[in-house]
C-alpha positions as CSV (number, residue, x, y, z in Angstrom):
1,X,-95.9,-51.8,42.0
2,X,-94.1,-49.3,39.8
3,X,-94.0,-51.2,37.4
4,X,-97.8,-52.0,37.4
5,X,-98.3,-48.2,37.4
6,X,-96.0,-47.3,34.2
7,X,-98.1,-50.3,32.1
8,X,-101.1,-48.6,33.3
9,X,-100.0,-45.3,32.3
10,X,-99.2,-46.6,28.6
11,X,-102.5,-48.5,28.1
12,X,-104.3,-45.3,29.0
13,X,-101.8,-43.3,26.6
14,X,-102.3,-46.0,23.8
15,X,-106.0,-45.9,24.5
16,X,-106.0,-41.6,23.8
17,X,-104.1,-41.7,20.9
18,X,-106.3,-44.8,20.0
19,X,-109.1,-42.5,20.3
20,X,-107.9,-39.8,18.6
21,X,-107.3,-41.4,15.7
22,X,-110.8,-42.6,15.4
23,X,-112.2,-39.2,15.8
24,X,-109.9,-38.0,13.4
25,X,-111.2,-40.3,10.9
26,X,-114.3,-39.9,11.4
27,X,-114.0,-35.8,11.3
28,X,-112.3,-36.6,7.7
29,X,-114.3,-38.9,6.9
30,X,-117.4,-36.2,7.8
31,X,-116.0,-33.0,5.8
32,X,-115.4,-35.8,2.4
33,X,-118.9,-36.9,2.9
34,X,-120.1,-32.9,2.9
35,X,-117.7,-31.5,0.0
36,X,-119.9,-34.8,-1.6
37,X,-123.0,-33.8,-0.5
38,X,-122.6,-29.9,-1.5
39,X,-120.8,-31.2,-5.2
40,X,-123.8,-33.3,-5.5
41,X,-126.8,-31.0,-4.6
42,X,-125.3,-27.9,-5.2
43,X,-122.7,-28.6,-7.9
44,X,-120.2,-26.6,-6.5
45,X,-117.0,-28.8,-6.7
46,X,-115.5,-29.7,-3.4
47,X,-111.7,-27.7,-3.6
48,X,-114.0,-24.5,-4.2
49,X,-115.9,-24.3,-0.9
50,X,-112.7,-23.4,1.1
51,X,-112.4,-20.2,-1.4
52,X,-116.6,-19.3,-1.0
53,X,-116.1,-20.2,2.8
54,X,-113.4,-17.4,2.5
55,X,-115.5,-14.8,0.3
56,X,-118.3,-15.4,2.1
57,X,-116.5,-14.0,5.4
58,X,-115.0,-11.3,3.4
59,X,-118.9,-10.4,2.0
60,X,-120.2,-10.3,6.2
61,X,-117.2,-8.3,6.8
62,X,-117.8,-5.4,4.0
63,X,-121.7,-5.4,5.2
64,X,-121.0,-4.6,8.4
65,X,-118.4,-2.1,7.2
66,X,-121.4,-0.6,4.9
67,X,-123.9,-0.6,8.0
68,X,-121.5,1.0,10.2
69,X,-121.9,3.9,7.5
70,X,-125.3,3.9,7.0
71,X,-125.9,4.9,10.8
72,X,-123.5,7.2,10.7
73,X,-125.4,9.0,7.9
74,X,-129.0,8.3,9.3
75,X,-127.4,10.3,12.3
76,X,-125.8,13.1,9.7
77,X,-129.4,13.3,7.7
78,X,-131.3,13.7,11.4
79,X,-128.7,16.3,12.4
80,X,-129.8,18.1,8.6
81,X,-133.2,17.7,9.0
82,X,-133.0,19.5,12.8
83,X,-131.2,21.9,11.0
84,X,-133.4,22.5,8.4
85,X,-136.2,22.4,10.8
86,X,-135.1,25.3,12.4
87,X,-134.0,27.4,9.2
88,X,-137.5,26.8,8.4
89,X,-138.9,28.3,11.9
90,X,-136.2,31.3,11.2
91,X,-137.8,31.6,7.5
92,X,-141.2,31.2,8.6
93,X,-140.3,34.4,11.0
94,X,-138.8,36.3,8.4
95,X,-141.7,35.6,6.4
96,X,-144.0,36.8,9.2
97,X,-142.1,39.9,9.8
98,X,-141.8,40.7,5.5
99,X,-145.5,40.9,5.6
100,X,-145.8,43.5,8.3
101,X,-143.7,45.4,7.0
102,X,-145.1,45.1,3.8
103,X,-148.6,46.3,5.5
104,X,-147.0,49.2,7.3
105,X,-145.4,50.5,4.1
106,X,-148.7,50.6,1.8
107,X,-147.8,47.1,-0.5
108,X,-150.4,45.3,0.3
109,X,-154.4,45.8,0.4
110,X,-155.6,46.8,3.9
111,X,-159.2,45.8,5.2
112,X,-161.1,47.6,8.5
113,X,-163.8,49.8,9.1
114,X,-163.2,53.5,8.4
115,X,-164.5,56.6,6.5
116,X,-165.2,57.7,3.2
117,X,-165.0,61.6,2.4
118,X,-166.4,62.9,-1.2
119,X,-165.3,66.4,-2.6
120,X,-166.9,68.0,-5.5
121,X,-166.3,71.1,-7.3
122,X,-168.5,74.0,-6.4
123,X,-171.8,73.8,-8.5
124,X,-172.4,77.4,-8.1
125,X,-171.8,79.7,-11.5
126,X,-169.2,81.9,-12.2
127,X,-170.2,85.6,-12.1
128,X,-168.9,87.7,-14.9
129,X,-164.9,88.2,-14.3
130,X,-165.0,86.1,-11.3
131,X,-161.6,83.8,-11.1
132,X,-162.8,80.4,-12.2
133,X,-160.4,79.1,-9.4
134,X,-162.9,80.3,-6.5
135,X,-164.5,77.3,-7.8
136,X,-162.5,74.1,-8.1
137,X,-160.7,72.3,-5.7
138,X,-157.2,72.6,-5.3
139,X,-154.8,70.0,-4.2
140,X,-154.1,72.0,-1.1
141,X,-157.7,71.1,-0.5
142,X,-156.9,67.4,-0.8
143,X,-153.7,67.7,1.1
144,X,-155.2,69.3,4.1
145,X,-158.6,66.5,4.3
146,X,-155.5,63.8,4.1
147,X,-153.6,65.8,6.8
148,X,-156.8,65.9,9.2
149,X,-156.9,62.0,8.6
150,X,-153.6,61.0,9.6
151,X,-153.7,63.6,12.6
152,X,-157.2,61.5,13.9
153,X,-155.5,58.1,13.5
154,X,-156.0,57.0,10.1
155,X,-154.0,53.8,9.6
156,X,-154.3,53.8,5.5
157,X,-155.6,56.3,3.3
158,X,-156.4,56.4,-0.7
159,X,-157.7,58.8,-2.6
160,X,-159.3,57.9,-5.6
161,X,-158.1,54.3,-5.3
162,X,-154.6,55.7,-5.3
163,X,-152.5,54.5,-2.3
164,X,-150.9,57.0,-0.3
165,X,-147.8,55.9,1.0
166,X,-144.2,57.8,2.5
167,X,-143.3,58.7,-1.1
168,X,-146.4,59.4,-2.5
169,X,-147.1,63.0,-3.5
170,X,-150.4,65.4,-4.0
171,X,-149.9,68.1,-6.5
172,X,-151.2,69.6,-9.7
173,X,-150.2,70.3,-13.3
174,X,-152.3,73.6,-13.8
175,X,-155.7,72.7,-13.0
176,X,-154.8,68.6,-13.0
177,X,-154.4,67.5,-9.5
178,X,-152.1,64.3,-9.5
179,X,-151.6,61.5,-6.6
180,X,-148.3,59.4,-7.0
181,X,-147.8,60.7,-10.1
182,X,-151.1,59.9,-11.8
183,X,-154.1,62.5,-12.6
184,X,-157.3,61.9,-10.7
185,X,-160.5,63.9,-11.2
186,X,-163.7,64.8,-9.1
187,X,-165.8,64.1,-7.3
188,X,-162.3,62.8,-5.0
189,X,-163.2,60.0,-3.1
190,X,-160.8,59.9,-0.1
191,X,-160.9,56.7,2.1
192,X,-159.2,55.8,5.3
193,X,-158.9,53.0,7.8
194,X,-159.5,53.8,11.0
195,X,-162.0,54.4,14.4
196,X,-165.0,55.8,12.3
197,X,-166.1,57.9,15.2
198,X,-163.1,59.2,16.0
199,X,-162.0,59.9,12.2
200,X,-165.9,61.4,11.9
201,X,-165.0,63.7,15.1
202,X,-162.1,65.1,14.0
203,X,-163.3,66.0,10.4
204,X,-166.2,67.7,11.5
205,X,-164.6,70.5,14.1
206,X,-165.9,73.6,13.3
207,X,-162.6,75.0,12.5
208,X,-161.9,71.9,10.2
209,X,-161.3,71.6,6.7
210,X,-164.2,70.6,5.5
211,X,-166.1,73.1,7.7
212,X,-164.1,75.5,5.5
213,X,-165.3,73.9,2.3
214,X,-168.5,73.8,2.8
215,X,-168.6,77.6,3.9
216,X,-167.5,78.3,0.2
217,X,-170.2,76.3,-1.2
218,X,-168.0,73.0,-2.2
219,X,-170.8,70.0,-1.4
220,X,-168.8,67.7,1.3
221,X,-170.2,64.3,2.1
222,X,-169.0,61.9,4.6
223,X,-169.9,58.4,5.3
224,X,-169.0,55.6,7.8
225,X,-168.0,51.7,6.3
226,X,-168.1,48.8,8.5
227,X,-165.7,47.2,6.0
228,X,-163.3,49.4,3.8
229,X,-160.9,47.9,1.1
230,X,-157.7,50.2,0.8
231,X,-155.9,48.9,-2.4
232,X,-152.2,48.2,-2.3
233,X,-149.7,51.0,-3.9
234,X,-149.3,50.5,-7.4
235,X,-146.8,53.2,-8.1
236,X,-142.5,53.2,-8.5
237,X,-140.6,52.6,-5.5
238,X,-137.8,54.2,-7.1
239,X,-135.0,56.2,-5.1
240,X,-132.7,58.7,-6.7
241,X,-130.7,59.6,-3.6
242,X,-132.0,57.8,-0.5
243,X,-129.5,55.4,0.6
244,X,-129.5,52.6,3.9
245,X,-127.9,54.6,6.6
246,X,-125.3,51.8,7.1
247,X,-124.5,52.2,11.1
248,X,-121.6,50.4,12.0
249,X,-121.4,47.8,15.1
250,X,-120.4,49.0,18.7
């Protein structure tokens, strides 16, 4: 019975390696059949598709290498545009704030309802002797009107077209009277932005300004505007000895 058992054992081992062989052959007899086929339709000789096999894996690998870095720099160019999406919030801000401040300081044209005050010379003649000054208008005269203005809540103010502004200055060269350095002459238009009522109040106190004026014969004439354009200042910014005050950080 052993015996039986060891042949058996040896059929089925010649029978496997019987097998083997055939599938072998066939497997070599399958990759000469497609090195034919691919020499014939492709003309690629058969000992070169091992070494295209081999580039080809090489080509997969590098692609994957060069995806790898294009995510990584779709993720950098999101992470730039965030950025950049917020410097352009903070810019937009800055922007916002350049212009206010650019209103409050007189460099840009302001539009509103207000008041317009016109002052002439005095029409009435000179007497023999009499001091021709009794009957011109001063810049005092102008300074005082601008005064009244700002102390009823004018928010912008020109005179003669001529923005005034921090730096801006009303005084005369003999008879000449000059705003931010330029000469103006009458009638003097003065406008200013503001509550017409209030601004129309104010002016017209009996102890005011023009109440003075007119008690010395100067014609006065003030109006109300819906709408009033106040040009933008047009003169130097120039600083000979202001400087930032620099405070330094707790």
């Amino acid at each position: 019975m052993g015996t039986l058992h060891r042949e058996r054992t040896r059929s089925i081992q010649l029978g496997l390696l019987t097998f083997g062989a055939l599938l072998l052959g066939f497997l070599l007899a399958l990759q000469l059949r497609t090195g034919r086929v691919i020499e014939s339709q492709l003309k690629i000789p058969s000992h070169q598709v091992e070494s295209l096999g081999y580039l080809l894996a090489q080509r997969e690998q590098t692609r994957t290498v060069l995806e790898k870095q294009v995510a990584e720099l779709r993720a950098e160019l999101a992470l730039y545009e965030e950025a950049a999406g917020a410097h352009k919030a903070t810019l937009a801000e800055m922007a916002k704030e350049l212009a206010r401040l650019k209103r409050l300081s007189g460099l840009t044209p302001l539009q509103g309802p207000g008041v317009v005050v016109e002052l002439r010379d005095s029409p009435r003649p000179l007497k023999p002797g009499e001091d021709p000054n009794l009957v011109i208008l001063h810049y005092t005269d102008i300074q005082s009107v601008v005064n009244e203005l700002w102390a009823a809540g004018a928010e912008a103010i020109a005179i003669n077209g001529e923005r005034l502004m921090t730096i801006s200055g009303i005084n005369c060269v003999g008879t000449t009277i000059l705003v931010n350095k330029k000469r103006i002459a009458p009638p003097y238009r003065i406008a200013a932005l503001g509550n017409p009522e209030q601004l129309t109040k104010y002016l017209l106190r009996p102890d005011g300004q023009l109440g003075v004026l007119t008690s010395f014969g100067f014609p006065v004439r003030i109006r109300t505007e819906a709408s009033l354009t106040i040009p933008a200042y047009s003169g130097s910014l120039h600083l000979t000895y202001v400087r930032p005050d620099r405070l330094e950080a707790p």
